[in-house]
C-alpha positions as CSV (number, residue, x, y, z in Angstrom):
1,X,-43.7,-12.7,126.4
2,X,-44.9,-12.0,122.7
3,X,-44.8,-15.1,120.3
4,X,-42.1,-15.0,117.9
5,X,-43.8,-14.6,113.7
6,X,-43.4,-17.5,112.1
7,X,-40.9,-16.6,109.6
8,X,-38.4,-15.6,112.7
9,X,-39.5,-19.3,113.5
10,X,-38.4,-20.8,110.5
11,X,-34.9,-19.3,110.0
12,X,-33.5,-21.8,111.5
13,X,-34.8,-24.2,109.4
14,X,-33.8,-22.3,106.4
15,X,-30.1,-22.6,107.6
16,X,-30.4,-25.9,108.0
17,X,-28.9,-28.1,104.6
18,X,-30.7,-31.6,104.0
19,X,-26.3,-32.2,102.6
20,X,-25.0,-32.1,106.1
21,X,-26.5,-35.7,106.9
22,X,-26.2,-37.2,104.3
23,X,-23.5,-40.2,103.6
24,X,-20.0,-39.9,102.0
25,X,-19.3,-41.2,98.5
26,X,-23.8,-42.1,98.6
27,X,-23.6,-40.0,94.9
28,X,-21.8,-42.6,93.8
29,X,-22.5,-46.2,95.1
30,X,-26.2,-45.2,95.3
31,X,-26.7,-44.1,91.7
32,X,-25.3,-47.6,90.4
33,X,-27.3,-49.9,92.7
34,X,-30.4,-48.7,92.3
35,X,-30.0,-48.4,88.6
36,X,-29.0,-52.5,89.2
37,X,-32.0,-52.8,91.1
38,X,-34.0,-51.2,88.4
39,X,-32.5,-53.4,85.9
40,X,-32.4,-56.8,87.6
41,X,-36.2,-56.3,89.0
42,X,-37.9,-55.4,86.3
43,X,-36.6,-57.8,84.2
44,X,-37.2,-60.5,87.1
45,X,-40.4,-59.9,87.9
46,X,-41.7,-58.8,84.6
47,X,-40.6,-62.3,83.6
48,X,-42.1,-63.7,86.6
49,X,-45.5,-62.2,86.4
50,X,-45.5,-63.2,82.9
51,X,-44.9,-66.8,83.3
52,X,-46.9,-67.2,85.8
53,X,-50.1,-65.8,83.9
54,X,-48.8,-66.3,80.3
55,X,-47.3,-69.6,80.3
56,X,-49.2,-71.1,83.2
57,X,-52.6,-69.3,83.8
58,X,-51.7,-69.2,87.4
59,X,-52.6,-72.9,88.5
60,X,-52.2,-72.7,92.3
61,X,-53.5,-70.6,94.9
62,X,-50.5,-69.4,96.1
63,X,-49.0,-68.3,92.4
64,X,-52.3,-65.4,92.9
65,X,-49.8,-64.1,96.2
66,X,-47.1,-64.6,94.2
67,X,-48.0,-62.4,91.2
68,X,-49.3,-59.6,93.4
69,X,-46.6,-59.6,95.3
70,X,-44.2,-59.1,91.7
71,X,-46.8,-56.9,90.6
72,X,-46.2,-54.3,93.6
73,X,-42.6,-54.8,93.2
74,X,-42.8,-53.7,89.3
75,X,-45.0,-50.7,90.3
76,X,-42.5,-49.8,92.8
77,X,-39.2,-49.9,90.9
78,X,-40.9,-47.8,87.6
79,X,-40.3,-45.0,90.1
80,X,-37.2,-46.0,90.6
81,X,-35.1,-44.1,87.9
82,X,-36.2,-40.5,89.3
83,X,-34.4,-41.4,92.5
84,X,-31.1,-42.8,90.4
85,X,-31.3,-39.1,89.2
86,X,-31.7,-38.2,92.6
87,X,-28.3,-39.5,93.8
88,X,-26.5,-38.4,91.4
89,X,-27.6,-34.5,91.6
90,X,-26.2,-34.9,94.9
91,X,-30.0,-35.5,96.7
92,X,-31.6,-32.0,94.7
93,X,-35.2,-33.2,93.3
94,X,-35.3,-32.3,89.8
95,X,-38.4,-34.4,88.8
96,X,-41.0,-31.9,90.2
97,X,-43.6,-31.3,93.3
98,X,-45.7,-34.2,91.6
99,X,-43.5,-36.8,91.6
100,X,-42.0,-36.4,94.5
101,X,-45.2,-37.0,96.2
102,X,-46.2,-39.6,93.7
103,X,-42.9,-42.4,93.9
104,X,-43.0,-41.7,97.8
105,X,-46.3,-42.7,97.9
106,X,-45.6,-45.6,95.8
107,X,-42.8,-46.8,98.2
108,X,-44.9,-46.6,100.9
109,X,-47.8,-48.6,98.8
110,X,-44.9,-51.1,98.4
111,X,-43.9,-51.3,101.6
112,X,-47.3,-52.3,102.4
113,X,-48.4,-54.3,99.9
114,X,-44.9,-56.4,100.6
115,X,-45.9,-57.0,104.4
116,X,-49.7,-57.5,104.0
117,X,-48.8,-60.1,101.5
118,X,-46.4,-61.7,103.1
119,X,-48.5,-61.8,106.2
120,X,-51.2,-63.4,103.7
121,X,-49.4,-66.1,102.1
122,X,-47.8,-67.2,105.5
123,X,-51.1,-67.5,107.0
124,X,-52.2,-69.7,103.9
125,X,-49.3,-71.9,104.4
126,X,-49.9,-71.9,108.2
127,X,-53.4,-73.0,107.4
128,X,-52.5,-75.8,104.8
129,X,-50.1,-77.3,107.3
130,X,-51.2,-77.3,110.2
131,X,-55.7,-77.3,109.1
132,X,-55.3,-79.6,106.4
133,X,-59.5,-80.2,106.6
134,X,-60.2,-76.9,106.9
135,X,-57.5,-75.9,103.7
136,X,-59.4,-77.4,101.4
137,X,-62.6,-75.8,102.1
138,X,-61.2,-72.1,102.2
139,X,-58.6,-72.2,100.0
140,X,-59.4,-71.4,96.3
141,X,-58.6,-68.7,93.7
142,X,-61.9,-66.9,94.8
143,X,-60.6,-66.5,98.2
144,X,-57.3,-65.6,97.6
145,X,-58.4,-62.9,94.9
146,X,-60.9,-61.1,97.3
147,X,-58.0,-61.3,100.1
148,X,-55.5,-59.2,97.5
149,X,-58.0,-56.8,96.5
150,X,-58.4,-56.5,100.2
151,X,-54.7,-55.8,100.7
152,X,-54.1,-53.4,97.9
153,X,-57.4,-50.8,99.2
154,X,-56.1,-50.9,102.5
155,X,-52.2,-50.7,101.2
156,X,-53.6,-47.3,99.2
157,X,-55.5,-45.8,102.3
158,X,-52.3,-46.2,104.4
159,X,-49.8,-44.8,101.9
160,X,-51.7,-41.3,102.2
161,X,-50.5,-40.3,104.9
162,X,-47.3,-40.5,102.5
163,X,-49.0,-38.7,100.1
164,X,-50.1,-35.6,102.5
165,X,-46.6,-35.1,104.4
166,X,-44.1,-35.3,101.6
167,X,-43.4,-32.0,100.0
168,X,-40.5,-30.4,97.8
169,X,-38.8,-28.1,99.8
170,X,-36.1,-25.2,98.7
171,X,-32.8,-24.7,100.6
172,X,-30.2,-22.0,98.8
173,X,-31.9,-22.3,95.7
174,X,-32.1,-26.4,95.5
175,X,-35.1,-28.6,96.0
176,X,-35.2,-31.8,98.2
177,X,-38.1,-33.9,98.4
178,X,-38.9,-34.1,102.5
179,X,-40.9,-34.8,104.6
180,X,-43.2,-31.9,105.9
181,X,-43.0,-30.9,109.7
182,X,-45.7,-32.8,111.1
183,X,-47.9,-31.7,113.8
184,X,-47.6,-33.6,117.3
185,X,-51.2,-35.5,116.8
186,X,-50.2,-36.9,113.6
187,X,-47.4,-38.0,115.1
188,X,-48.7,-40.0,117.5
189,X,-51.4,-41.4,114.2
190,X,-47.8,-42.4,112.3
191,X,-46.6,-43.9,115.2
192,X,-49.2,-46.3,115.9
193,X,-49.6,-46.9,111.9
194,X,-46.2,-48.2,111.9
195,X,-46.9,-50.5,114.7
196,X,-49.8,-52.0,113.7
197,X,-49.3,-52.0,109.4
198,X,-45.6,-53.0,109.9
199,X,-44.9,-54.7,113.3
200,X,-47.4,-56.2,113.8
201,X,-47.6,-58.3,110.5
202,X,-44.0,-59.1,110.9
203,X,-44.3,-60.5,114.3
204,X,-47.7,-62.4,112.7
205,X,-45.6,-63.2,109.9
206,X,-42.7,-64.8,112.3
207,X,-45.1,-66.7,114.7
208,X,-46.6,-68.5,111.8
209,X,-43.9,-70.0,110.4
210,X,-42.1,-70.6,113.5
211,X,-45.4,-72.6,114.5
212,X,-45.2,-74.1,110.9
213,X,-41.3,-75.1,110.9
214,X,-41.9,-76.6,114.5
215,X,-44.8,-78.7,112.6
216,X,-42.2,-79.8,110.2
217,X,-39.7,-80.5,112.7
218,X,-41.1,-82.9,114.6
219,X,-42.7,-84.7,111.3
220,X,-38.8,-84.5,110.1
221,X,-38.0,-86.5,112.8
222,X,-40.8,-89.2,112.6
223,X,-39.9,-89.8,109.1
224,X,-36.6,-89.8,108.9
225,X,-33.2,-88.0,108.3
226,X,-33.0,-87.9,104.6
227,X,-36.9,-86.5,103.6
228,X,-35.6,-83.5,101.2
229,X,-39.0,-82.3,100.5
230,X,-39.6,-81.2,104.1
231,X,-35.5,-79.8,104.4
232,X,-36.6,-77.8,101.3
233,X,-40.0,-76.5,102.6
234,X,-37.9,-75.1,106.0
235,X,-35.2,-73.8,103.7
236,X,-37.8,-71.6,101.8
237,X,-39.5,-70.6,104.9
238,X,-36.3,-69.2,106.8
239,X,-35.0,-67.8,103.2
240,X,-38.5,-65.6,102.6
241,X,-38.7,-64.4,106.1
242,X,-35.0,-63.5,107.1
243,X,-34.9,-61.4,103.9
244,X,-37.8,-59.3,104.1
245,X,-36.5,-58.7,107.7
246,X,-32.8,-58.1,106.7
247,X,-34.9,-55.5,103.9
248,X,-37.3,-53.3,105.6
249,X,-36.9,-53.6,109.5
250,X,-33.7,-51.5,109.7
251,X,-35.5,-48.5,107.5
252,X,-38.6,-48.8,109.8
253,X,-36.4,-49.1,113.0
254,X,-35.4,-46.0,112.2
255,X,-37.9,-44.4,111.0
256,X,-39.4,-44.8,114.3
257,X,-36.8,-43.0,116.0
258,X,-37.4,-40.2,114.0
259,X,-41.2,-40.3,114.6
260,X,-40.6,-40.5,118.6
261,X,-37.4,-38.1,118.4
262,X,-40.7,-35.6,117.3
263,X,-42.9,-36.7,119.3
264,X,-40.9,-35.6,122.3
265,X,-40.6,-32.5,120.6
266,X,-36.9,-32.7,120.3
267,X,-37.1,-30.0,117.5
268,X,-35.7,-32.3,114.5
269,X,-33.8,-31.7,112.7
270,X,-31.4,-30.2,115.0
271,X,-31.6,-33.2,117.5
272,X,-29.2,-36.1,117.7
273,X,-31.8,-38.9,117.8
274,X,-33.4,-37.4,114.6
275,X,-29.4,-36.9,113.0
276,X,-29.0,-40.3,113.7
277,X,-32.3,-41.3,112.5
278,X,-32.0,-40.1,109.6
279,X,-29.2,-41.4,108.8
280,X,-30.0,-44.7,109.9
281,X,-32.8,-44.3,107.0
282,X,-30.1,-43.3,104.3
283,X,-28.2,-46.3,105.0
284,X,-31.6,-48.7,105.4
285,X,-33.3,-47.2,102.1
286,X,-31.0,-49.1,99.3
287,X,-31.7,-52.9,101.4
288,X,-35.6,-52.3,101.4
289,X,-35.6,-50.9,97.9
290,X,-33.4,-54.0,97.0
291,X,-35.9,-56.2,98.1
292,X,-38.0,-55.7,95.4
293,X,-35.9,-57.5,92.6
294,X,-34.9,-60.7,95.6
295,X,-38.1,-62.4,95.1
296,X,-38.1,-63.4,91.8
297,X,-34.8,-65.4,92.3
298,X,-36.0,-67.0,95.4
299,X,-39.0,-69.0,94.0
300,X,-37.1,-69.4,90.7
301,X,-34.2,-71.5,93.2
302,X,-36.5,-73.0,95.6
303,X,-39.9,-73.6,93.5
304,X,-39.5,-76.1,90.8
305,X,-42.8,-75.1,89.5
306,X,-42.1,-71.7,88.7
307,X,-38.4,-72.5,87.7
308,X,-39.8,-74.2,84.6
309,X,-42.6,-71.8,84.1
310,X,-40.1,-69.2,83.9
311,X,-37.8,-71.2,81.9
312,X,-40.5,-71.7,79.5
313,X,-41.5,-68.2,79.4
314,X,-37.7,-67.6,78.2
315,X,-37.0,-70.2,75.9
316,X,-40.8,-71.1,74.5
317,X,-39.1,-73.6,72.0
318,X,-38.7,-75.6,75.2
319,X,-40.4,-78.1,76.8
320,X,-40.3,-79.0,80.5
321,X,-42.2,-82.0,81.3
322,X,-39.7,-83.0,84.0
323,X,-41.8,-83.8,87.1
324,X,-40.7,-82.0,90.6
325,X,-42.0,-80.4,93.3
326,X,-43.4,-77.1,94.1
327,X,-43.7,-75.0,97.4
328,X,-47.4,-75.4,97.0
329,X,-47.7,-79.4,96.2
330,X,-45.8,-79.9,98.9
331,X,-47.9,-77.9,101.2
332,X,-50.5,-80.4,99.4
333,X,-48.4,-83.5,100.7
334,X,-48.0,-82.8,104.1
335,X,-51.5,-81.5,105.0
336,X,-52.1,-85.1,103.5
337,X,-49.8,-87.0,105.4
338,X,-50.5,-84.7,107.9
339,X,-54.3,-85.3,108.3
340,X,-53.3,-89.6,107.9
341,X,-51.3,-88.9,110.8
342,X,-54.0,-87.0,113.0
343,X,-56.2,-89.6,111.8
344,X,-54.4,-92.5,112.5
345,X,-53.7,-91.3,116.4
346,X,-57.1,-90.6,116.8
347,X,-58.1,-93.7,115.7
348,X,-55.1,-95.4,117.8
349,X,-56.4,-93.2,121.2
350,X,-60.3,-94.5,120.5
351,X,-58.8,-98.1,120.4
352,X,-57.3,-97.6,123.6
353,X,-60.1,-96.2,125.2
354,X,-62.4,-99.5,124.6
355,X,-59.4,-101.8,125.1
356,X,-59.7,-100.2,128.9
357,X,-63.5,-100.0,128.7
Protein backbone atom coordinates (compact mmCIF):
# COMPACT_ATOMS: atom_id res chain seq x y z
CA UNK A 1 0.00 0.00 0.00
CA UNK A 2 1.46 3.50 -1.08
CA UNK A 3 2.31 5.92 1.88
CA UNK A 4 0.03 8.69 2.32
CA UNK A 5 2.04 12.66 1.46
CA UNK A 6 2.55 14.31 4.31
CA UNK A 7 0.15 17.02 3.89
CA UNK A 8 -2.79 14.26 3.51
CA UNK A 9 -1.02 13.34 6.95
CA UNK A 10 -1.42 16.50 8.51
CA UNK A 11 -5.09 17.41 7.75
CA UNK A 12 -6.10 16.15 10.64
CA UNK A 13 -4.03 18.04 12.59
CA UNK A 14 -5.13 21.20 10.82
CA UNK A 15 -8.75 20.40 12.01
CA UNK A 16 -7.76 20.05 15.15
CA UNK A 17 -8.33 23.57 17.52
CA UNK A 18 -5.82 24.02 20.53
CA UNK A 19 -9.73 25.95 22.02
CA UNK A 20 -11.46 22.66 22.32
CA UNK A 21 -9.32 21.67 25.48
CA UNK A 22 -8.98 24.27 26.90
CA UNK A 23 -10.86 25.38 30.39
CA UNK A 24 -14.08 27.32 30.85
CA UNK A 25 -14.10 30.88 32.10
CA UNK A 26 -9.51 30.30 32.07
CA UNK A 27 -9.74 33.95 29.95
CA UNK A 28 -10.82 35.25 32.75
CA UNK A 29 -9.51 33.94 36.24
CA UNK A 30 -6.13 33.27 34.46
CA UNK A 31 -5.49 36.76 33.18
CA UNK A 32 -5.95 38.25 36.78
CA UNK A 33 -3.80 35.74 38.67
CA UNK A 34 -0.99 35.81 36.83
CA UNK A 35 -0.95 39.44 36.50
CA UNK A 36 -1.14 39.09 40.76
CA UNK A 37 1.66 36.77 40.47
CA UNK A 38 3.54 39.18 38.42
CA UNK A 39 2.89 41.84 40.81
CA UNK A 40 3.31 40.21 44.20
CA UNK A 41 6.69 38.34 42.88
CA UNK A 42 8.50 40.82 41.56
CA UNK A 43 8.01 43.11 44.12
CA UNK A 44 8.79 40.20 46.77
CA UNK A 45 11.71 38.97 45.53
CA UNK A 46 13.08 42.08 44.07
CA UNK A 47 12.88 43.20 47.62
CA UNK A 48 14.27 40.06 48.83
CA UNK A 49 17.33 39.86 46.58
CA UNK A 50 17.96 43.36 47.39
CA UNK A 51 18.04 43.08 51.14
CA UNK A 52 19.85 40.33 51.14
CA UNK A 53 22.80 41.85 49.04
CA UNK A 54 22.06 45.51 49.64
CA UNK A 55 21.36 45.70 53.26
CA UNK A 56 23.14 42.65 54.38
CA UNK A 57 26.06 41.59 51.89
CA UNK A 58 24.71 38.20 52.12
CA UNK A 59 26.22 37.01 55.56
CA UNK A 60 25.31 33.26 55.58
CA UNK A 61 25.82 30.47 53.35
CA UNK A 62 22.51 29.69 52.84
CA UNK A 63 21.25 33.51 51.98
CA UNK A 64 23.79 32.56 48.43
CA UNK A 65 20.74 29.63 47.82
CA UNK A 66 18.46 31.96 48.80
CA UNK A 67 19.22 34.79 46.42
CA UNK A 68 19.58 32.47 43.51
CA UNK A 69 16.73 30.90 44.08
CA UNK A 70 14.76 34.79 44.03
CA UNK A 71 16.88 35.50 41.31
CA UNK A 72 15.40 32.62 38.97
CA UNK A 73 12.06 33.45 40.25
CA UNK A 74 12.51 37.23 38.98
CA UNK A 75 13.87 35.94 35.64
CA UNK A 76 10.90 33.78 35.37
CA UNK A 77 7.98 36.05 36.07
CA UNK A 78 9.60 39.15 33.55
CA UNK A 79 8.05 36.70 31.07
CA UNK A 80 5.24 36.64 32.69
CA UNK A 81 3.07 39.55 31.18
CA UNK A 82 3.24 37.96 27.46
CA UNK A 83 1.30 35.03 28.90
CA UNK A 84 -1.33 37.48 30.92
CA UNK A 85 -1.85 38.63 27.24
CA UNK A 86 -2.04 35.19 26.30
CA UNK A 87 -5.23 34.47 28.37
CA UNK A 88 -6.83 37.04 27.64
CA UNK A 89 -6.64 36.73 23.55
CA UNK A 90 -8.39 33.60 24.35
CA UNK A 91 -4.78 31.39 24.20
CA UNK A 92 -3.70 33.06 20.39
CA UNK A 93 0.25 34.11 20.72
CA UNK A 94 0.53 37.55 19.73
CA UNK A 95 4.07 38.11 21.04
CA UNK A 96 5.86 36.42 18.10
CA UNK A 97 7.93 32.99 17.11
CA UNK A 98 10.81 34.49 19.39
CA UNK A 99 9.22 34.78 22.40
CA UNK A 100 7.35 32.07 22.47
CA UNK A 101 10.34 29.96 22.42
CA UNK A 102 12.19 32.37 24.65
CA UNK A 103 9.62 32.58 28.09
CA UNK A 104 9.05 28.66 27.49
CA UNK A 105 12.44 28.20 27.81
CA UNK A 106 12.70 30.44 30.70
CA UNK A 107 9.94 28.33 32.50
CA UNK A 108 11.63 25.38 31.98
CA UNK A 109 15.06 27.19 33.25
CA UNK A 110 12.89 27.99 36.29
CA UNK A 111 11.61 24.92 36.81
CA UNK A 112 14.99 23.67 37.13
CA UNK A 113 16.79 26.08 38.68
CA UNK A 114 13.72 25.81 41.58
CA UNK A 115 14.44 21.91 42.03
CA UNK A 116 18.26 21.81 41.73
CA UNK A 117 18.22 24.51 44.37
CA UNK A 118 16.03 23.22 46.46
CA UNK A 119 17.78 19.88 46.23
CA UNK A 120 21.06 21.96 47.12
CA UNK A 121 20.02 23.81 50.15
CA UNK A 122 18.35 20.63 51.66
CA UNK A 123 21.44 18.77 51.21
CA UNK A 124 23.33 21.78 53.05
CA UNK A 125 20.90 21.61 55.86
CA UNK A 126 21.05 17.81 55.87
CA UNK A 127 24.82 18.17 56.16
CA UNK A 128 24.82 20.86 58.98
CA UNK A 129 22.54 18.63 61.07
CA UNK A 130 23.30 15.66 60.92
CA UNK A 131 27.73 16.18 59.88
CA UNK A 132 28.22 18.98 62.10
CA UNK A 133 32.35 18.21 61.82
CA UNK A 134 32.28 17.79 58.52
CA UNK A 135 29.88 21.31 58.01
CA UNK A 136 32.27 23.34 58.99
CA UNK A 137 34.93 22.25 56.68
CA UNK A 138 32.78 22.34 53.42
CA UNK A 139 30.55 24.84 54.02
CA UNK A 140 31.58 28.36 52.95
CA UNK A 141 30.50 31.10 50.40
CA UNK A 142 33.22 29.52 47.93
CA UNK A 143 31.46 26.31 47.92
CA UNK A 144 28.17 27.33 47.71
CA UNK A 145 28.95 29.84 44.84
CA UNK A 146 30.72 27.14 42.56
CA UNK A 147 27.54 24.77 43.49
CA UNK A 148 25.02 27.64 41.90
CA UNK A 149 27.04 28.28 38.95
CA UNK A 150 26.95 24.48 38.75
CA UNK A 151 23.12 24.53 38.82
CA UNK A 152 22.39 27.29 36.56
CA UNK A 153 24.84 25.64 33.30
CA UNK A 154 23.21 22.51 33.81
CA UNK A 155 19.50 24.22 34.40
CA UNK A 156 20.39 26.05 30.77
CA UNK A 157 21.50 22.77 29.02
CA UNK A 158 18.30 21.08 30.12
CA UNK A 159 15.85 23.80 29.19
CA UNK A 160 16.91 23.26 25.35
CA UNK A 161 15.22 20.77 24.80
CA UNK A 162 12.43 23.50 25.60
CA UNK A 163 13.94 25.69 23.40
CA UNK A 164 14.10 23.15 20.17
CA UNK A 165 10.36 21.68 20.50
CA UNK A 166 8.32 24.73 21.17
CA UNK A 167 7.05 26.37 17.99
CA UNK A 168 4.17 28.91 17.02
CA UNK A 169 1.84 27.13 15.14
CA UNK A 170 -1.34 28.51 12.95
CA UNK A 171 -4.85 27.11 13.22
CA UNK A 172 -7.76 29.10 11.04
CA UNK A 173 -5.64 32.06 10.90
CA UNK A 174 -4.60 32.17 14.84
CA UNK A 175 -1.25 31.33 16.34
CA UNK A 176 -0.67 29.20 19.49
CA UNK A 177 2.57 28.66 20.96
CA UNK A 178 2.91 24.45 21.13
CA UNK A 179 4.73 22.20 21.50
CA UNK A 180 6.21 20.58 18.20
CA UNK A 181 5.28 16.86 17.37
CA UNK A 182 8.20 15.14 18.69
CA UNK A 183 9.75 12.12 17.28
CA UNK A 184 9.42 8.74 19.27
CA UNK A 185 13.41 8.76 20.33
CA UNK A 186 13.11 12.15 21.80
CA UNK A 187 10.48 10.92 23.48
CA UNK A 188 11.86 8.48 25.26
CA UNK A 189 15.16 11.40 25.98
CA UNK A 190 12.17 13.73 27.68
CA UNK A 191 10.92 11.06 29.46
CA UNK A 192 13.94 10.03 31.28
CA UNK A 193 14.88 13.96 31.60
CA UNK A 194 11.85 14.34 33.61
CA UNK A 195 12.79 11.52 35.84
CA UNK A 196 16.03 12.19 36.60
CA UNK A 197 16.01 16.47 36.60
CA UNK A 198 12.55 16.47 38.39
CA UNK A 199 11.89 13.18 40.29
CA UNK A 200 14.59 12.37 41.25
CA UNK A 201 15.65 15.67 43.13
CA UNK A 202 12.24 15.74 44.68
CA UNK A 203 12.44 12.29 46.12
CA UNK A 204 16.34 13.47 47.19
CA UNK A 205 14.80 16.56 48.31
CA UNK A 206 12.05 14.48 50.56
CA UNK A 207 14.56 11.83 52.02
CA UNK A 208 16.71 14.55 53.32
CA UNK A 209 14.58 16.29 55.39
CA UNK A 210 12.56 13.41 56.42
CA UNK A 211 16.15 12.04 57.72
CA UNK A 212 16.68 15.69 59.15
CA UNK A 213 13.11 16.15 60.89
CA UNK A 214 13.61 12.50 62.38
CA UNK A 215 17.06 14.07 63.74
CA UNK A 216 15.06 16.84 65.25
CA UNK A 217 12.52 14.66 66.62
CA UNK A 218 14.22 12.56 68.71
CA UNK A 219 16.45 15.64 69.97
CA UNK A 220 12.79 17.37 70.62
CA UNK A 221 12.13 14.76 72.83
CA UNK A 222 15.53 14.68 74.86
CA UNK A 223 15.19 18.27 75.53
CA UNK A 224 11.97 18.87 76.17
CA UNK A 225 8.43 19.85 75.19
CA UNK A 226 8.59 23.54 75.02
CA UNK A 227 12.21 24.04 72.73
CA UNK A 228 10.57 26.60 69.98
CA UNK A 229 13.68 26.84 68.04
CA UNK A 230 13.66 23.17 67.03
CA UNK A 231 9.30 23.37 66.50
CA UNK A 232 10.23 26.25 64.20
CA UNK A 233 13.11 24.58 62.29
CA UNK A 234 10.36 21.49 61.48
CA UNK A 235 7.74 24.10 60.69
CA UNK A 236 10.10 25.63 57.98
CA UNK A 237 11.11 22.26 56.71
CA UNK A 238 7.51 20.85 56.04
CA UNK A 239 6.35 24.49 54.87
CA UNK A 240 9.32 24.66 51.93
CA UNK A 241 8.86 21.17 50.86
CA UNK A 242 4.93 20.67 50.78
CA UNK A 243 4.74 23.81 48.66
CA UNK A 244 7.06 23.26 46.04
CA UNK A 245 5.26 19.84 45.79
CA UNK A 246 1.71 21.30 46.02
CA UNK A 247 3.43 23.73 42.90
CA UNK A 248 5.11 21.75 40.29
CA UNK A 249 4.36 17.93 40.81
CA UNK A 250 0.76 18.11 39.43
CA UNK A 251 2.14 20.03 36.08
CA UNK A 252 4.89 17.40 35.82
CA UNK A 253 2.41 14.45 36.67
CA UNK A 254 0.96 15.43 33.81
CA UNK A 255 3.17 16.27 31.69
CA UNK A 256 4.32 12.74 31.88
CA UNK A 257 1.18 11.44 30.74
CA UNK A 258 1.42 13.35 27.83
CA UNK A 259 5.00 12.21 27.07
CA UNK A 260 3.97 8.37 27.60
CA UNK A 261 0.39 8.94 25.92
CA UNK A 262 3.17 9.59 22.73
CA UNK A 263 5.31 7.30 23.39
CA UNK A 264 2.84 4.61 22.87
CA UNK A 265 2.04 6.31 19.80
CA UNK A 266 -1.49 7.11 20.79
CA UNK A 267 -1.48 9.83 18.03
CA UNK A 268 -2.07 12.92 20.50
CA UNK A 269 -3.79 15.01 20.23
CA UNK A 270 -6.69 12.95 19.39
CA UNK A 271 -6.15 10.53 22.31
CA UNK A 272 -7.90 10.66 25.70
CA UNK A 273 -4.77 10.25 27.85
CA UNK A 274 -3.19 13.18 25.97
CA UNK A 275 -6.98 15.26 26.23
CA UNK A 276 -6.65 14.62 29.70
CA UNK A 277 -3.13 15.41 29.91
CA UNK A 278 -3.39 18.37 28.69
CA UNK A 279 -5.69 19.47 30.58
CA UNK A 280 -4.28 18.31 33.62
CA UNK A 281 -1.30 20.87 32.58
CA UNK A 282 -3.87 23.81 32.09
CA UNK A 283 -5.16 23.38 35.44
CA UNK A 284 -1.33 22.65 37.00
CA UNK A 285 0.35 25.65 35.14
CA UNK A 286 -1.12 28.72 37.32
CA UNK A 287 0.09 26.60 40.98
CA UNK A 288 3.80 26.08 39.56
CA UNK A 289 3.84 29.60 38.10
CA UNK A 290 2.53 30.81 41.54
CA UNK A 291 5.30 29.36 43.17
CA UNK A 292 7.56 31.80 42.13
CA UNK A 293 6.24 34.82 44.32
CA UNK A 294 5.58 32.01 47.68
CA UNK A 295 9.11 32.12 48.71
CA UNK A 296 9.70 35.44 49.51
CA UNK A 297 6.96 35.33 52.20
CA UNK A 298 8.04 32.15 53.62
CA UNK A 299 11.58 33.16 54.88
CA UNK A 300 10.17 36.73 55.56
CA UNK A 301 7.50 34.59 58.30
CA UNK A 302 9.86 31.90 59.39
CA UNK A 303 13.53 33.54 59.18
CA UNK A 304 14.00 36.37 61.55
CA UNK A 305 17.09 37.24 59.89
CA UNK A 306 15.83 38.10 56.66
CA UNK A 307 12.47 39.53 58.25
CA UNK A 308 14.61 42.43 59.45
CA UNK A 309 16.82 42.62 56.56
CA UNK A 310 13.84 43.10 54.51
CA UNK A 311 12.34 45.33 56.91
CA UNK A 312 15.30 47.40 56.72
CA UNK A 313 15.58 47.29 53.04
CA UNK A 314 11.86 48.96 53.23
CA UNK A 315 12.02 51.44 55.85
CA UNK A 316 16.08 52.30 55.88
CA UNK A 317 15.32 55.04 58.62
CA UNK A 318 14.91 51.88 60.79
CA UNK A 319 16.90 50.12 62.89
CA UNK A 320 16.66 46.51 63.92
CA UNK A 321 18.95 45.45 66.43
CA UNK A 322 16.53 43.14 68.09
CA UNK A 323 18.29 39.82 68.51
CA UNK A 324 16.49 36.48 67.13
CA UNK A 325 17.06 33.56 65.35
CA UNK A 326 17.63 32.58 61.88
CA UNK A 327 17.03 29.29 59.89
CA UNK A 328 20.74 29.23 59.47
CA UNK A 329 22.03 29.97 63.22
CA UNK A 330 19.92 27.55 64.23
CA UNK A 331 21.23 24.96 61.95
CA UNK A 332 24.55 26.46 63.68
CA UNK A 333 23.05 25.42 67.21
CA UNK A 334 22.08 22.17 66.73
CA UNK A 335 25.04 20.77 64.83
CA UNK A 336 26.59 22.28 68.09
CA UNK A 337 24.56 20.71 70.52
CA UNK A 338 24.47 18.05 68.17
CA UNK A 339 28.25 17.18 67.94
CA UNK A 340 28.21 17.80 72.42
CA UNK A 341 25.81 15.17 72.23
CA UNK A 342 27.78 12.60 69.92
CA UNK A 343 30.58 13.56 71.94
CA UNK A 344 29.42 13.04 75.12
CA UNK A 345 27.95 9.29 74.28
CA UNK A 346 31.06 8.44 72.87
CA UNK A 347 32.82 9.51 75.62
CA UNK A 348 30.10 7.77 78.02
CA UNK A 349 30.43 4.25 75.72
CA UNK A 350 34.55 4.42 76.07
CA UNK A 351 33.94 4.71 79.92
CA UNK A 352 32.01 1.73 79.88
CA UNK A 353 34.17 -0.23 78.02
CA UNK A 354 37.27 0.17 80.65
CA UNK A 355 34.80 0.07 83.57
CA UNK A 356 34.29 -3.74 82.07
CA UNK A 357 37.92 -4.09 81.02
Amino acid sequence: MEAEPEEMQDIGRLTWNPQDMELPYKDIFLPFLYATVFLVGIAGNGLLIGALIIKRRIQRVIDIFIVNLAASDFIFLITLPFWVDKEISSGHWRSGSFLCKGSSYVIALNMYCSIFLLTCMSCDRYVAIMYPTTARRIRTKRYSIAVCICVWALSSLLGLHTLQFRELRTYDGNSYCLDKEIPFAHRIGSLLMMILAFFVPLVSILIFYFSITKKLCVQYKKSGKHDKKLRKSIKIIFTVVLIFVFSWTPFNVFKLIAVLSGIQELKPPFCLPYKIAHLGMEVGSPFAFANSCVNPFIYYFFDDYIRRAMVRCMFPCITANSPGTSLDSSNTRLSYSLTARIRSEALSRKRRRSESL
